[in-house]
N, C-alpha and C positions, 0 to 999 in steps of 0.2 A: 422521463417525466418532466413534463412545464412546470416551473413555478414562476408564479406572478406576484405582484405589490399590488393592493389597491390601498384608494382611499376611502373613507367612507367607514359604513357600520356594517358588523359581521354579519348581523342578522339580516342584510338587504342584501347578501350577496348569492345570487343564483348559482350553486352547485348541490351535491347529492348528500352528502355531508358535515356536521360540526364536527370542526375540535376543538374540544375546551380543556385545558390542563390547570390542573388541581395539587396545590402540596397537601401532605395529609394534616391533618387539625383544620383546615378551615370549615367556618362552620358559616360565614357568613359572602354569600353572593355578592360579587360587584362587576362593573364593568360591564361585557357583551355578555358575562357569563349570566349574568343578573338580568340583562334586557331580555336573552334566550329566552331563561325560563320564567321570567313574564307570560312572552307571548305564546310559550308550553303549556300554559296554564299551570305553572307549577313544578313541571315532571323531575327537571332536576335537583329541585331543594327536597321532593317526596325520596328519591333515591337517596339522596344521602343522609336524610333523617333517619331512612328507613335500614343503614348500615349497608346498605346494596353498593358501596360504593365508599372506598374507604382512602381512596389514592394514595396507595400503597405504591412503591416503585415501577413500574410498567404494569401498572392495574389499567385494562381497559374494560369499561364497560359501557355499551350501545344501549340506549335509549330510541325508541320509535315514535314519531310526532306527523299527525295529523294537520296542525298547524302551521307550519314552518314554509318556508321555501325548500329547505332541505329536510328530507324522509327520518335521518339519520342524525343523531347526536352521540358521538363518540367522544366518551368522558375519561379523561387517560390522568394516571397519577404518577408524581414524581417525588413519591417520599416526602420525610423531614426537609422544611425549607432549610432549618441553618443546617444539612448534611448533604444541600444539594450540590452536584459537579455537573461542568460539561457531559461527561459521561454516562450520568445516567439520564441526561435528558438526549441523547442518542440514541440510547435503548429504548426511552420512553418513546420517541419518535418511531423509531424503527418498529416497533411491535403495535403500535396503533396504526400504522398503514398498508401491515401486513396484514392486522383481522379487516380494514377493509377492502384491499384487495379480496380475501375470501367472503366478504360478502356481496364482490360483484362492486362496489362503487367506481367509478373512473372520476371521478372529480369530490373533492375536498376542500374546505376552506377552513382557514386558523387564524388565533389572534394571538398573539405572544405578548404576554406581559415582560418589558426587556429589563426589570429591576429585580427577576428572579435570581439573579447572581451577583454577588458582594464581587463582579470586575466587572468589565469593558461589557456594554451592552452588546456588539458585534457577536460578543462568546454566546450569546443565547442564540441569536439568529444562527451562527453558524451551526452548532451542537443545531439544529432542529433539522437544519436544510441538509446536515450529514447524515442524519438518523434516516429521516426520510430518503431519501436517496438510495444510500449504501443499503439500507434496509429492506430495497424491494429488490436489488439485484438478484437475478437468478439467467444463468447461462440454460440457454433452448435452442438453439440454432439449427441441431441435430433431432429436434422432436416434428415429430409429423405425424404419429396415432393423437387422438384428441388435443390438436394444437390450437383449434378453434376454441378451447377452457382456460388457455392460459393468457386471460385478460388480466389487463393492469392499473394502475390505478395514470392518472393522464395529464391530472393536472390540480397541481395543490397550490390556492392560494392564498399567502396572509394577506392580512389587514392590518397595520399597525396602527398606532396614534399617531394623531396627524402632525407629531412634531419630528417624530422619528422614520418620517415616511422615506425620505432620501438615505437616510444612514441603513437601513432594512435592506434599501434596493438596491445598494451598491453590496451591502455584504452578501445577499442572495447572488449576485453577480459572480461574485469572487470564489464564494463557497464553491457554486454551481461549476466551473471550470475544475476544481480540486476534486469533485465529488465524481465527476463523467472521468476526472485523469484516473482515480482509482477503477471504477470501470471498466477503462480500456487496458489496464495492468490486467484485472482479472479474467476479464476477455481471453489475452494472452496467454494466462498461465493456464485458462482453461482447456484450451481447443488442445484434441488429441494431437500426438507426433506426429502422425500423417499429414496435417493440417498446421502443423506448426515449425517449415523445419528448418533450418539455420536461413537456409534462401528466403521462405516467407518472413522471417522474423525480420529480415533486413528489408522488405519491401514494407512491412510496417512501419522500420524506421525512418524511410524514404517518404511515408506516407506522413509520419511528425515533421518533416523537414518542409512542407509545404508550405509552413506558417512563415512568419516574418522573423527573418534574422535569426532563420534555424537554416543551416546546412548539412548535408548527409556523403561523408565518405563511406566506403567499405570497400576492405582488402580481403582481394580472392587468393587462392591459396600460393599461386606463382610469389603474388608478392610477400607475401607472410614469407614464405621461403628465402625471398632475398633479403629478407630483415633478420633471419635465423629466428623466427617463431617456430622451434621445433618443439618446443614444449606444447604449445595449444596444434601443432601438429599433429604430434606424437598421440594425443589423445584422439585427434578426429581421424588418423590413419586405420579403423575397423572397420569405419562407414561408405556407405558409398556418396551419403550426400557431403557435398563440397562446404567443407568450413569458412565462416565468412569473420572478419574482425570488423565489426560496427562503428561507426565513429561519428555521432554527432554531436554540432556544436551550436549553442545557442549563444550570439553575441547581443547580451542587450547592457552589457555594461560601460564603462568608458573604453573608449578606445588603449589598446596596449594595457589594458588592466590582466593580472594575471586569471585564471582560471580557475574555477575549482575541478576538477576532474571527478565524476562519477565514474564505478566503472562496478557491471553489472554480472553477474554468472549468466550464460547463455546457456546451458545444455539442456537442449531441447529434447532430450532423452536421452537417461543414464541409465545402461543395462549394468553397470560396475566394471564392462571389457571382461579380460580375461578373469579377472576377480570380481565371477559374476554373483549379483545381487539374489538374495531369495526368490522365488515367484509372487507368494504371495506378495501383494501392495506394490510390484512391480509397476504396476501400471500409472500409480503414482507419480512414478519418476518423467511424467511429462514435465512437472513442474519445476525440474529441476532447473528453469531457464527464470525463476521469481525477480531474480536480482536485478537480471538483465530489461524484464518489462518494466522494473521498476523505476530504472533508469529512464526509459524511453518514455512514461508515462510523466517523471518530473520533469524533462528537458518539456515535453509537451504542458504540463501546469505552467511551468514557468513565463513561456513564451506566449500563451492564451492570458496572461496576467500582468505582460509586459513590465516584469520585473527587471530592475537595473543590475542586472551581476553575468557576467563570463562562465558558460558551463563547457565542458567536454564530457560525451558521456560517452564510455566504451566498452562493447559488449563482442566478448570472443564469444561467439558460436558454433555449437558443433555436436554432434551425437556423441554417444560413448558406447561402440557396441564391439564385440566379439567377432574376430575371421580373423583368414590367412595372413594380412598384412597386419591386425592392431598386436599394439603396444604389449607388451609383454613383464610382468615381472622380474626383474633385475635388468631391466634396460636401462643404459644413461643417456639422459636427454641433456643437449648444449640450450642453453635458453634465449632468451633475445637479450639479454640483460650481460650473457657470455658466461654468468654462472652454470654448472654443473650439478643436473638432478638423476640421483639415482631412483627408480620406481622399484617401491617395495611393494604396492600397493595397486592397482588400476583401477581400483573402485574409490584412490584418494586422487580422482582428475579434476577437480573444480579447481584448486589450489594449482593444477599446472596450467589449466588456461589461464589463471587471474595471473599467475607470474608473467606470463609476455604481455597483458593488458597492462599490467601496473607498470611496469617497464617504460613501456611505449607510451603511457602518460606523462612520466616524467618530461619527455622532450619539450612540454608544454609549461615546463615549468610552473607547475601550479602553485597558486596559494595554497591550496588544500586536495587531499584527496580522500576520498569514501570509497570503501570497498563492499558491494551487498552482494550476498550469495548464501544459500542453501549449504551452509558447506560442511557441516556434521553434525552427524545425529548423535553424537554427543557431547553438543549444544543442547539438543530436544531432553537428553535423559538429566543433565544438570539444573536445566531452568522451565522443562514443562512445555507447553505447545502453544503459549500464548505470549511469552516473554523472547524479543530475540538477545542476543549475546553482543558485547560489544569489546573492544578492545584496541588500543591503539595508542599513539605515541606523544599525544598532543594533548595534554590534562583542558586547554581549554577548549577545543573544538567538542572534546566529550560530555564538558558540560553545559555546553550550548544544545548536543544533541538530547543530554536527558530531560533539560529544559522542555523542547520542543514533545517529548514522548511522553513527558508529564501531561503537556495542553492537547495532544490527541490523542492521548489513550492508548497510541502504540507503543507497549511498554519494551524500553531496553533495560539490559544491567550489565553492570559493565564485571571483566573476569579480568582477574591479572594478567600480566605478561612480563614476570621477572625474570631475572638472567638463566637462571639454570633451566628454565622452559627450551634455552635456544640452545643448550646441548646436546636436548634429545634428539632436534632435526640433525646433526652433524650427520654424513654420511663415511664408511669406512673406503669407499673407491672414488667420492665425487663429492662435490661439495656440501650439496646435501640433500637428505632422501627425504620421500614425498610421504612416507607415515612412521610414525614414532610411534606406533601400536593406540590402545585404546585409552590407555590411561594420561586422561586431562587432552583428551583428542581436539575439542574447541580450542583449547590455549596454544597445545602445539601446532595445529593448523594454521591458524595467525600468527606465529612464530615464523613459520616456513612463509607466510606473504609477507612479513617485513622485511626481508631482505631482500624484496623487487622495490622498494619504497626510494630509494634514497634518503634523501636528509629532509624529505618534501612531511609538513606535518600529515598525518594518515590516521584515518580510524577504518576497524572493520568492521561490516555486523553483521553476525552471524541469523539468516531467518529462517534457517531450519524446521525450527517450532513453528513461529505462527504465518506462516506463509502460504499452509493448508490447514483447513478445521477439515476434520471429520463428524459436525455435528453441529447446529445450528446458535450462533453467539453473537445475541444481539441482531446489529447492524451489520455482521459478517456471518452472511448467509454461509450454510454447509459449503465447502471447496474453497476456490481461492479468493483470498483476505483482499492482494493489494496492499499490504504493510511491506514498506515501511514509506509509499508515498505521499500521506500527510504529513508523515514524519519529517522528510525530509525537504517538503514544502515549505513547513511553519520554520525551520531553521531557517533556511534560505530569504525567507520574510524577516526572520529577525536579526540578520545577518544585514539587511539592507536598513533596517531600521538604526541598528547600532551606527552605522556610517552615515545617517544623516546628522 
């Protein structure tokens, strides 16, 4: 979808559509809202006299005008002003350009009042242009019976006040690059394994590397081999497609500045190997590569927003399935790191790819490193399917990141990781084994990826939960979220802010 800035008055603006937002108690018209229903002859002050309209939190309700430039007046509520958040005016976005889509509109115009939020006026623009956005995505690429229905909406534009006109246009800028970055994350996690498979993912990342001051390695399996990645070997030894280790780097920082390393789950389909997965919701496990898009989607935010900071972002890829050659329970895998893992498990292979990624980041000496992955579902039973899990070594990078998941709405929380968690990983023939059973499985999971860390500070997050809906939430349409790449956006911004 386009969005544009004008200047000028709502009501002169030629599209199919108003939107006007409303907290609830007001009773008295101002502004464009006021001027509308002037020359409505009334219709919007008769609606809300008339209780028809009570702008209740994502209350949308459409009004028809004879009068107008535009057919359509969609009146959308945002709750209590003093209980209003970014967040629900996300929602409130996202669900008023959803019923117009389904009424067929392709163009929209708004006027955003930017004193709705006791912060930064930027936060309302943003919150509107995410809602909108993230709120109409929906994956189709595979539809072809009535594709000719699934129109969209084309082009929504504000108007602001004319003093706020430049600050609107740059945040619409900004947003807009964040909002297509989650997009192309969800892209990714959505397209089948067929269509998605360690080869592709890496010609994707090839395809982020296009930008300015992003470049793209990937190691094919010869060389993984000579670096002893037998661990992310070990797991892609069932498949027939060739595992790839992703590596791109975004330099937009100072020269010789350290890095932060990203580094993503790739598995672009997890049958569990020999410790294979139920049927049902198998088909799921496309998704199991979230981390890794999500990496590839911030290296991409970043470098479209020509942020000043050093990224490495690395994504092991690879299938996880069942035959003659895969991995086997009670095998010991040498790792790239030289430690020793015995597999108790083949259905706990996230955690052995991320060990030779996280390894192999160190070389880079990072200032920091992130670890995102899919990596147990019990994360999803402890914290639900909208919270992901966090855990790591660095008390202040953690709360830097819950900072940021406060200001997007992608919620984390954080789970311990005290000493006796790192008992359970001990192994009885090897250093250590790849499952410590079910009990506190988030914790000891991240337990077993600290010891590929070094002394480099590290957080992991666990996106098990919300990294697929099964059911429509908000501005995160049914399937894949894209979390936790505003997340890890707004840090990365305020990570640059802190150092001016």
């Amino acid at each position: 979808m386009k969005i544009t800035v004008k200047k000028g008055s709502l009501a002169d603006v030629k599209t199919e559509a108003f939107i006007l937002v409303f907290c609830e108690g007001e009773k008295t018209l101002s502004g464009p809202a006021a001027d509308i229903d002037r020359k409505s002859g009334g219709l919007i002050a008769d609606i809300i006299k008339s209780g028809g309209f009570e702008a209740k939190p994502s209350q949308v309700t459409m009004i028809y005008s004879r009068t107008l430039a535009a057919k359509r007046i969609a009146l959308v509520g945002l709750g209590k002003k003093n209980e209003l958040t970014p967040e629900k005016i996300r929602r409130a976005f996202a669900k008023v350009m959803q019923e117009l889509r389904g009424s067929k509109v392709r163009k929209a115009a708004v006027s955003l009042d930017l004193s709705l939020l006791n912060v930064r006026k930027e936060k309302v623009v943003s919150a509107a242009v995410e809602g909108a956005v993230l709120g109409l995505y929906r994956y189709s690429p595979y539809k072809t019976v009535g594709r000719e229905e699934l129109q969209d909406v084309q082009e929504m534009t504000i108007v602001p006040g004319p003093k706020d006109y430049a600050l609107v246009r740059d945040e619409v800028q900004k947003t807009k690059i964040i909002a297509d970055a989650v997009c192309f994350a969800r892209d990714l996690v959505s397209a089948p394994a067929n269509e998605m498979t360690p080869s592709i993912l890496a010609e994707q990342a090839r395809g982020v590397a296009k930008r300015k001051n992003v470049s793209c390695r990937v190691l094919e399996k010869g060389q993984m081999k000579a670096l002893g990645m037998n661990a992310l070997l070990g797991v892609a030894a069932g498949s027939d497609q060739p595992p790839k280790l992703i590596v791109l780097e975004y330099t937009g920082g100072k020269k010789g500045e350290a890095p932060i390393a990203l580094v993503g789950k790739g598995l672009t389909f997890d049958s569990g190997g020999i410790s294979i997965k139920p049927a049902e919701k198998m088909d799921e496990m496309k998704t199991d590569m979230a981390g890794g898009a999500a990496v590839l989607a911030v290296i991409r935010a970043a470098a479209d927003l020509k942020l000043p900071v050093h990224l490495v972002g690395l994504v092991p890829a690879t299938e996880n399935l069942s035959g003659g050659s895969a991995l086997k329970p009670g095998d010991v895998l040498k790792s790239h790191s030289g430690r020793t893992i015995e597999v108790l498990n083949t259905d706990a292979e996230g955690r052995l790819i991320l060990a030779d990624a996280l390894s192999y980041a160190c070389r880079y000496k990072p200032s920091a490193i992130i670890d995102i992955a899919t990596l147990t579902g019990a994360c999803v039973v402890a914290l639900g399917e909208e919270v992901a899990g966090m855990l790591g070594t660095d008390d202040r990078m953690k709360k830097a990141l819950r900072e940021a998941a406060d200001a997007t709405g992608e919620l984390i929380w954080e789970l311990p990781l005290w000493d006796h968690y790192h008992e359970l990983i001990k192994s009885d023939i090897a250093d250590y084994k790849n499952s410590a059973g079910r009990l506190g499985g988030a914790i000891t999971g991240a337990a077993f990826l600290s010891k590929f860390v070094g002394e480099y500070p590290w957080v992991h997050l666990d996106i098990a939960g919300p990294a697929w809906t099964t059911k429509d939430r908000g501005y995160i349409p049914k399937g894949a979220s894209g979390i936790p790449v505003r997340l890890l956006v707004e840090f990365l911004r305020n990570r640059v802010q802190e150092k001016k």
